[in-house]
N, C-alpha and C positions, 0 to 999 in steps of 0.2 A: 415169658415164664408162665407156667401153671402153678396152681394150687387146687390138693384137694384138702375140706376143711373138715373133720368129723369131731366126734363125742364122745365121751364116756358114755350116754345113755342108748345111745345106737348101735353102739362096737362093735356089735354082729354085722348091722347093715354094712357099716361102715367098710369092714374088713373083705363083705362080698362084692361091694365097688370095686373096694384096692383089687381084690383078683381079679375084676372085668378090666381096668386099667390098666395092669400089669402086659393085656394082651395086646396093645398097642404101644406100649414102650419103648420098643424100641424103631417105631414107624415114627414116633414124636421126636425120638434121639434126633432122626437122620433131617429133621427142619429143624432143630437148635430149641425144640420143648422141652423144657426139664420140668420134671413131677417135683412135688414139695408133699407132705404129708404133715397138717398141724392138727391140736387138738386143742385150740387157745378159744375159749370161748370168749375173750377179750378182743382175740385179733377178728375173729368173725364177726361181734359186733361192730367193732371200725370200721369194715366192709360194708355193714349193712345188712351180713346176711342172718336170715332171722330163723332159719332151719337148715339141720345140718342131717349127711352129711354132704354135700355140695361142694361142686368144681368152678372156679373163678381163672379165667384167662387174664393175664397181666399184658396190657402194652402200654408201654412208658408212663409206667408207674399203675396206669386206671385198670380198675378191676372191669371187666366183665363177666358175670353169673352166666352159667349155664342154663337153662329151664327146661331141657328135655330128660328122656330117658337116661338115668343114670348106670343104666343096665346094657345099655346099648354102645358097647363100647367104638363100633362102626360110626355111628349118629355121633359119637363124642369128638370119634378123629374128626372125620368131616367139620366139623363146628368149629375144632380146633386150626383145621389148616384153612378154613376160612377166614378165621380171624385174622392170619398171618397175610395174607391175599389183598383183605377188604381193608380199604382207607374211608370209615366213615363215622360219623358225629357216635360219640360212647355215650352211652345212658348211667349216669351215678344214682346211688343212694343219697338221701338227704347229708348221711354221715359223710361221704366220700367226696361232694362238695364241700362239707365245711374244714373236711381236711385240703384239699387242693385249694381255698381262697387262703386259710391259714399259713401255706408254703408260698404263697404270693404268686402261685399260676396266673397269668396271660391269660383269660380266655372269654369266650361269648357263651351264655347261659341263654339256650331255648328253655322256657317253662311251658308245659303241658297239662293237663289233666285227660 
């Protein structure tokens, strides 16, 4: 699953994404991507994410952020059908682990700095 997350205060940016997005839509249809569009500055916090407006890749359940060009809707697919591809260790927010020990997830925590 996708999500894109925006604002009230960016609405313009926001709205110039959606149309850069729009241009891959239906390339993400035909691998089983679905787009979501929120404006919940509540859900975006639980993510973690601390600037909007911002594309988060969903695999079973865990978010992954984007951090490239949000204008690049080329660079977006590719990152997207990557994700669908690559089997490997997800990076969370602080938020996003203490939601997944809450839900009693299974799992091993590498900590980094």
């Amino acid at each position: 699953m996708f999500c894109f997350l925006s604002d009230d205060h960016g609405e313009e940016e926001s709205m110039t994404v959606l149309e850069e997005l729009e241009k891959i839509d239906d390339d993400c249809d035909k691998h089983g991507i679905q787009f979501v569009k929120i404006d919940d500055s509540d859900a975006a916090e639980e993510f973690g994410i601390e600037n909007t407006p911002a594309i988060v890749y969903f695999e079973k359940q865990i978010p992954n952020l984007y951090d490239g060009d949000l204008m690049n809707e080329d660079e977006i697919l590719h990152w997207l059908l990557e994700q669908l591809e690559k089997d490997e260790i997800e990076d969370v927010t602080d938020e996003m682990l203490d939601k997944l020990i809450k839900e009693g997830k299974n799992m091993a925590v590498l900590f980094c700095n």
